[in-house]
N, C-alpha and C positions, 0 to 999 in steps of 0.2 A: 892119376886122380889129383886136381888140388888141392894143396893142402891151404889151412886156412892162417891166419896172420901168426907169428912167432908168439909163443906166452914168455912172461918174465914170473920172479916169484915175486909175491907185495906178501909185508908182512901188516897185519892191522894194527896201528899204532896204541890201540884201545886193552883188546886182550892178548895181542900178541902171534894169533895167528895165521900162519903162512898158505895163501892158495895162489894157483896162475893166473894169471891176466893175460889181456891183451895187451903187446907193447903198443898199440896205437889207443889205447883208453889212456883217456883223463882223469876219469873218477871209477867208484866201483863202490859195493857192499860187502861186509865183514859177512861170508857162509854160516860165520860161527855164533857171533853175536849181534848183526847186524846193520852194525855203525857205517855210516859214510865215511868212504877212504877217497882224498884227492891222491892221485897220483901224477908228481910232477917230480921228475928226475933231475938232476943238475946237468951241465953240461959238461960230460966226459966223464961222467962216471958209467960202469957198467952197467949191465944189465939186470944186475942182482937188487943194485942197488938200490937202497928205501927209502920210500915214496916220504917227499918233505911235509911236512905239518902244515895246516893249513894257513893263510896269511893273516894280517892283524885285520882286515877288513872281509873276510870270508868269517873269522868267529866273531866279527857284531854283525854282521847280515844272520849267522844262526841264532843271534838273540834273538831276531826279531821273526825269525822264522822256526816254525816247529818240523821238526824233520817226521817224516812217517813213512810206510812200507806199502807200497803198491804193488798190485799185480799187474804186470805186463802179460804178454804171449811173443816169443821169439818171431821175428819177422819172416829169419830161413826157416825154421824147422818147428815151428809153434808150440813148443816149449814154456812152460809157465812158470815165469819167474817170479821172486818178491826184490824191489830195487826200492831206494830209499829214494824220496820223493826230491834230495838235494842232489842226487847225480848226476851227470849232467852227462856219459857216456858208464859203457861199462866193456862187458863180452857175455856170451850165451854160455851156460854152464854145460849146457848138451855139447851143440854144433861149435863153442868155440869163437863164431863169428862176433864183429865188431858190432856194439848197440848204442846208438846215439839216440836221447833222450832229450835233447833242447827241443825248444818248441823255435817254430822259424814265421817270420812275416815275409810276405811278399807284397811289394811295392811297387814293382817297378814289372817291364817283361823278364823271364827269369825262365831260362830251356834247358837246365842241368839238372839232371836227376836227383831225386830228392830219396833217403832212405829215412825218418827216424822216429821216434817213440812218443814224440811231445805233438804239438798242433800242430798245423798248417793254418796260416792267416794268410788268406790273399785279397787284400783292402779294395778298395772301389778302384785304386788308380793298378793296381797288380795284376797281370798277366801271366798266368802260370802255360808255359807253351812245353814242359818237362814231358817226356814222351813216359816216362816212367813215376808216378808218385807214389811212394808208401806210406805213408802214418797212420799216428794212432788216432788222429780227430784231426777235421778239418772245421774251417769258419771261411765261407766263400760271399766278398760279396764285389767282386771282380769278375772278369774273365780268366776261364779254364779250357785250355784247349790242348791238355794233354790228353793223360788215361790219372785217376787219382785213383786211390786203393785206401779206403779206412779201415782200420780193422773194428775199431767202436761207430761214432756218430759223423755224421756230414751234418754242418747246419749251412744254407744254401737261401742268404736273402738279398741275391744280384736283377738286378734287371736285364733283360735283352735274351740276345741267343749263347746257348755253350757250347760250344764243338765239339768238346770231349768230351769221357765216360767219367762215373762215378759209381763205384762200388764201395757199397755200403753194409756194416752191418745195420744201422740203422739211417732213414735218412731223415730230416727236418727241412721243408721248407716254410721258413720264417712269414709272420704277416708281414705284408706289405711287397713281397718280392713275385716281381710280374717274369717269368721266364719260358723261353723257349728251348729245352733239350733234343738237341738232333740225334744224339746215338742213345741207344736204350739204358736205361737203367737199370741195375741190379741189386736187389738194397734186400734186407734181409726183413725189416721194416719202414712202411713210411708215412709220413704225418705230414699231412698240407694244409698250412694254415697261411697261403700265398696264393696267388696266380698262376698256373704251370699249365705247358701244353708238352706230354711228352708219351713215350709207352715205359711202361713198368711193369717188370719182371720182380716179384716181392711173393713174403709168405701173409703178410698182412698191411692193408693199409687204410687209412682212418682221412679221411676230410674233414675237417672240423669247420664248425661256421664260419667263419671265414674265407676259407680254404674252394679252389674252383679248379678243377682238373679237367683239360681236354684232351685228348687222346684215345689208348690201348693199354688196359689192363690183364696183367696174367698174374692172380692171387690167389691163396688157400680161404683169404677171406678179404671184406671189405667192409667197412663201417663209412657210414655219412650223418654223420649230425645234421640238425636241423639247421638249414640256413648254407650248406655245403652244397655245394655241384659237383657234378661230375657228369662227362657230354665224351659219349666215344662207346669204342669197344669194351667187351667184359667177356672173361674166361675164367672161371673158379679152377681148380684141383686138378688142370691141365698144361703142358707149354706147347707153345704153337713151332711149327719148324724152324727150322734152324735158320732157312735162307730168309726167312720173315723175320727174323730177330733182329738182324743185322743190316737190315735197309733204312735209310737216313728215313727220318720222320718227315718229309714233306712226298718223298717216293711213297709211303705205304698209305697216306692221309690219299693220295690221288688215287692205288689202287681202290681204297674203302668208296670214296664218291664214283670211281669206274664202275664195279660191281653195284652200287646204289644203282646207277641211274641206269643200266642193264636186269634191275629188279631184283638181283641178288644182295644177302649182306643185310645187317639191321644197324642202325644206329639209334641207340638209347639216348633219352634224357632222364637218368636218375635223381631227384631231390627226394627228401627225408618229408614223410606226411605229412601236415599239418594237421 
């Protein structure tokens, strides 16, 4: 079995004390009383050794910063922790494993798998091609042509086509974002106050006026406001098979107009009454 990174003991500088760590954390939180602990070793000292005070420009950024206690959820083993909002890594007090909490932009193409606790930004010029993404919240308004994994929000206000998936606890499609999703979506909730043509796999989703949906819906429910579309398929409290989930959205859009124009198959146009 592996095991997971080696722990060192920190002691907290605050009330004194001592829990394990991970020797590849930077930062962590006091179990006992709370406090943000940097941990930064010298070089050649052991392992034991305690973690140095923080620098003369790390305590005037904490003026100006109020520190607080978040909940996260462990990424391996989902685990619910409370981490202080100035961490910037730690470890999982269950599983042990390493927890990185920076938030990351992406700029540029970028194919390295991503693990961590803070946002995902990937700007208009960003290419996220990572086969693997975890975080806790994303802000997409580039190209995605990984697999992303949020464990809270996606907000999603790109233009053009995405290649890759998105799973979601909740998802956001921003106004003003005209988009085409080729592989399904999974979102636990979703809200479209954009353009989208895609299928969605959700327990609820809401169009709001603005908001125009083409496609295949599989939800426990649906809401459309007034001034909202939505032009496609609809299945309430059901999911459709499994080989149908997984077919690129221009494959299934041609089976639905094949079965049309063979007399099979409905396509809805839903709007909200006036």
């Amino acid at each position: 079995m592996a095991k997971g990174p080696a722990k060192i003991p920190v002691a907290c500088p605050s009330c004194g004390a001592t829990q394990l760590e991970s020797e590849h954390a930077k930062s962590t939180f006091c179990r006992k009383c709370g406090k943000h602990i940097e941990l930064h070793v010298r070089p050649g000292a052991s392992s034991a050794a305690q973690p140095e005070g923080p620098g003369i420009m790390d305590r005037l950024g904490r003026m100006f910063r109020r520190e607080r206690v978040r909940n996260v959820n462990c990424l391996h083993c989902n685990a619910a922790l409370k981490v202080s909002s100035l961490a910037k890594s730690g470890s999982c007090t269950q599983c042990g494993h390493y927890l990185d909490f920076r938030d990351i932009k992406v700029d540029g193409n970028f194919s390295k798998s991503i693990e961590t606790h803070g946002t995902i930004t990937v700007t208009k010029t960003g290419e996220l091609a990572s086969p693997k993404v975890a975080c806790a919240a994303a802000v997409v308004m580039g190209k995605v042509n990984g697999n992303l994994v949020c464990s809270t929000t996606a907000h999603v206000r790109t233009k053009g086509r995405v290649l890759g998936s998105i799973t979601a606890r909740q998802l956001i499609i921003v106004k003003g974002a005209n988009v085409e999703f080729v592989r399904p979506l999974h979102v636990g909730a979703a809200e479209i106050n954009g353009k989208i043509s895609a299928r969605i796999f959700a327990d609820s989703v809401v169009i709001n006026k603005s908001g125009a949906l083409e496609g295949a819906v599989t939800a426990k429910s649906i809401k459309i406001e007034r001034g909202g579309i939505f032009h496609g398929d609809l299945v309430i409290g059901k999911q459709q098979k499994e080989e149908q989930q997984e077919l690129p959205l221009s494959e299934q859009q041609a089976r639905a107009r094949r079965k049309r124009d063979l007399g099979g198959g409905n396509q809805m146009m839903l709007r909200p009454a006036t």
